[in-house]
N, C-alpha and C positions, 0 to 999 in steps of 0.2 A: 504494500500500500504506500503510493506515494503524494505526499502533500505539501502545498506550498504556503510555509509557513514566515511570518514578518517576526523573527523573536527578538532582535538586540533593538528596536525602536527604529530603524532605518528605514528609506524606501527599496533598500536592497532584496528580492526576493529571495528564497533561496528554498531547493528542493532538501526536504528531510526524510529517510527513511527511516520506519517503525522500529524496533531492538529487535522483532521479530525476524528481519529480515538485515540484521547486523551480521557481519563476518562470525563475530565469535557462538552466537544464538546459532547459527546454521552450523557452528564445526562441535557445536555440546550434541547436536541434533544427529550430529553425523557420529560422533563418536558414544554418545552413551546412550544404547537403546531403551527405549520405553517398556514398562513388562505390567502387563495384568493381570494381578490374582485372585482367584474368588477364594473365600476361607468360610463363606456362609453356603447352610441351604438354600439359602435364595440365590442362583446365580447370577443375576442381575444385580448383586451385590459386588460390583467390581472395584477392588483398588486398584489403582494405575499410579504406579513409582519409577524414580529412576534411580540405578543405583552405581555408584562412580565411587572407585578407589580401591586399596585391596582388599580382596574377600576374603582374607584371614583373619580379618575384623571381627569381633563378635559383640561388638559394643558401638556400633559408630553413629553418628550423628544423624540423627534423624531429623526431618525439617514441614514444621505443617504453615500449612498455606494457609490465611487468613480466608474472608468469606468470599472476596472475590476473586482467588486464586485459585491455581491449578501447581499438580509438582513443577512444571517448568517452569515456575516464577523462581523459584531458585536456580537457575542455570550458574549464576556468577558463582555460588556458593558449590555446585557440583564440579565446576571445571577448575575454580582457581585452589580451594582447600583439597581436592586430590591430588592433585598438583606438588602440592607440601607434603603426601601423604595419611591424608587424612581419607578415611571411608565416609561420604555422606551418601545418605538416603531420603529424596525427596517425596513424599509422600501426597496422594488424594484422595483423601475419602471416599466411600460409596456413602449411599442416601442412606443416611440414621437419622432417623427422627427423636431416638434421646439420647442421654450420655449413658445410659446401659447398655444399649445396642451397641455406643462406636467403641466402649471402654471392651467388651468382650470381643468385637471385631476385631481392636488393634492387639489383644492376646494374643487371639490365633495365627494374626498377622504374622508378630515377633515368632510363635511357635513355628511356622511355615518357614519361615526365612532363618531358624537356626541362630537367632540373635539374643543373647543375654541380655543384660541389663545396658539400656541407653542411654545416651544424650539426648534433649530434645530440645531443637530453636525453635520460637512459637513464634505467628506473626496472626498479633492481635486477636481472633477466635482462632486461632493455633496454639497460643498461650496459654490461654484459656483452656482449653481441651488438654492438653499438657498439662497443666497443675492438676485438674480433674483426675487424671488418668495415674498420675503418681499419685496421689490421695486414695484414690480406690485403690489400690496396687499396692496400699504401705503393708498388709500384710503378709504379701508376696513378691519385694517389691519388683520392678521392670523396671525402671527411671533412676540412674545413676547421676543426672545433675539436668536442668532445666536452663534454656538459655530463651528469656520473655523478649520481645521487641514490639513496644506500642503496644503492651497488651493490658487486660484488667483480670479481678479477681469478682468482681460481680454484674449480673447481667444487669442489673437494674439502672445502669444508669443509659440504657440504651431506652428506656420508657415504652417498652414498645412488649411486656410482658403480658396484658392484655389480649394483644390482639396475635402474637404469637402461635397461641396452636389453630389462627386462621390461614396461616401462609400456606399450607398447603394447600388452599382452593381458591391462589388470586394468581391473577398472570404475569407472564413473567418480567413481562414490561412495567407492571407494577413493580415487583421485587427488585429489579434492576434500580429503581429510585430511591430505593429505600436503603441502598446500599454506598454512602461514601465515598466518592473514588477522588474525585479533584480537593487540595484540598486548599483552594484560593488562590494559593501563593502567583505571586506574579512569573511570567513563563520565560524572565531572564535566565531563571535559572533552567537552564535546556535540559540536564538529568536528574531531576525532578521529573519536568513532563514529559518526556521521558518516559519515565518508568510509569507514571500514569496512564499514560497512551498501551503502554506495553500491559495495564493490568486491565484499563478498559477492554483490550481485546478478548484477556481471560474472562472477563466478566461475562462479554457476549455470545461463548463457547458453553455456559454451565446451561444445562436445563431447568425448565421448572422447576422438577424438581429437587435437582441439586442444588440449586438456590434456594428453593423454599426450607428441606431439611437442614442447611446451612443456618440460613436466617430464625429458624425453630431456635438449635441448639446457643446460636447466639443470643437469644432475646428471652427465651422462657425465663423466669424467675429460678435462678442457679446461685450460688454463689462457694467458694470454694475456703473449705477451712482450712488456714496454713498454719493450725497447731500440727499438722498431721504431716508437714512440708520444712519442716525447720531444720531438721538430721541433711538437706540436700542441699547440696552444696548450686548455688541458683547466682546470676548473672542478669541485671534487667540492663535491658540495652533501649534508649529514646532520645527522643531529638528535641530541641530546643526551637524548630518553628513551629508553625501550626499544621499539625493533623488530628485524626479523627479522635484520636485519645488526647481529653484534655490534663492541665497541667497536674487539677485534684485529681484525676484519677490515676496519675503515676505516683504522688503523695500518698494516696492511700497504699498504693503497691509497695512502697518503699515502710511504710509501717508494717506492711501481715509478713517484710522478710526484713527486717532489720542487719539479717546478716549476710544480707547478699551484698556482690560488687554491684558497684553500679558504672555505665557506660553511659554517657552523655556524649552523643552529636551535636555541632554545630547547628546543622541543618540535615535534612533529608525526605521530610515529607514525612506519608505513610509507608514510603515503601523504601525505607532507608538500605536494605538486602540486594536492591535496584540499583537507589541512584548514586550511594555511596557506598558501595559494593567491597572495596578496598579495607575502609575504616571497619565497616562489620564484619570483614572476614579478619581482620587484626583483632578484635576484643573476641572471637569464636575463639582462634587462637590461643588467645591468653585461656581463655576458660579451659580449654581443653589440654592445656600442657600440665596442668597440676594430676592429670592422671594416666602422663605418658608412660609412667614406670611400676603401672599397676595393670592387673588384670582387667580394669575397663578402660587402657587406653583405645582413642577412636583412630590410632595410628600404628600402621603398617609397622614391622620389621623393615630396615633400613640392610 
């Protein structure tokens, strides 16, 4: 897709291609194949992952896409941290309409794919689903360290708990609206929009009802207890312009983990994994070196 964009304020035109159709997007495309696995009786129950870097991993990094994404919104994150050595696995949900369904889904997942206990990078209802999923799991646990980005611990401040278990029978152009993707910023900044451009497209790829069980799990009245998440060793990563998650609600974040690191952006949007793709594979990094020399490092033998 190509479009004729005016970004630095000039009368200069200038032709821009989408990230979709960037060099590096097409050689992740070409080099790390897509794989689909069912783990339910329902087989219309599809996860679709990518998975990049050594498979002698049994602990590596696992990456959930926020509500408007898909696994290949981490591209940066599968091609540049293998790279280093590091195994990620980007991950996309099949349609769960609660968190018992995806919390037993991602079990069976990990059981399928022969993976111990993980990492896990959340982006925003990725986060969210991520701390759930270690909270449910602390008895058994699966979740060796959580790494948040723009994420929260309760649905409620999305206000939208209500009318939540209607999403499943409105369309999907509705749903599409109800879903954040721009987040004002002015379009100086080109990898920003960018990455926007790049998650609108994912946005217009989900179905119905992948949107709608999305927007369920993200809006229903949930909220997640981090007495149960304290033993885990946790990394919030957020940006300091404006996107979808505001300032209190990374406040609040930073009170239910007091002892997590925290990672502050300049800037980045919502889709900091995107536009500043460099910086947050450097604070992944960091997180992930404290357990290079243990049996859940997410990095290869050298």
């Amino acid at each position: 897709m190509e479009k004729v964009l005016n970004f630095f304020g000039g009368s200069k035109r200038e032709y821009y291609k989408s990230l979709s159709e960037s060099e590096e997007y097409q050689r992740f495309r070409s080099n790390v194949p897509q794989r689909k696995i069912v783990v339910d009786e329902d087989s219309a129950k599809v996860w679709t992952l990518y998975d990049s870097g050594p498979r002698e991993v049994c602990s590596p990094l696992l990456c959930f896409p926020p509500v408007s994404g898909t696994a290949d919104c981490f591209y940066l994150q599968l091609s540049r941290l293998a790279a280093k050595g590091c195994r990620v696995i980007a991950v996309q949900y099949p349609t769960y309409w609660t968190l018992r369904e995806f919390v037993h889904g991602l079990i069976k997942l990990l059981d399928t794919l022969r993976l111990d206990k993980v990492h896990i990078f959340g982006a925003s209802l990725g986060g969210f689903l991520a701390q759930k999923f270690a909270e449910t799991t602390t008895m058994c646990p699966r979740v060796q360290s959580l790494i948040l980005c723009n994420s929260f611990a309760d649905t409620a401040i999305f206000n939208h708990s209500d009318s939540a278990v209607l999403f499943w029978a409105m369309p999907a152009i509705f749903l599409r609206k109800l879903v954040l993707v721009s987040t004002g910023l002015s379009v100086r900044d080109k990898a920003i929009h960018d990455a926007e451009e790049f998650m609108s497209e994912r946005l217009e790829s989900l179905s119905q009802q992948e949107l709608a069980s999305r927007l369920t799990l993200n809006c229903i009245n949930c909220y997640v207890e981090p007495q149960r998440l304290q033993s885990i060793p946790i990394t919030i990563i957020d940006v300091f312009d404006r996107c979808a998650i505001s300032e209190s609600v990374c406040e609040e974040l930073y009170k239910l983990y007091p002892h997590a690191k925290r990672a502050h952006l300049k800037s980045g949007g919502n889709f900091p994994y995107i536009s500043r793709a460099d910086e947050v594979n450097m604070h992944i990094l960091i997180h992930l070196r404290q357990f290079e020399s243990t049996r859940y490092s997410a990095f290869g033998k050298v």
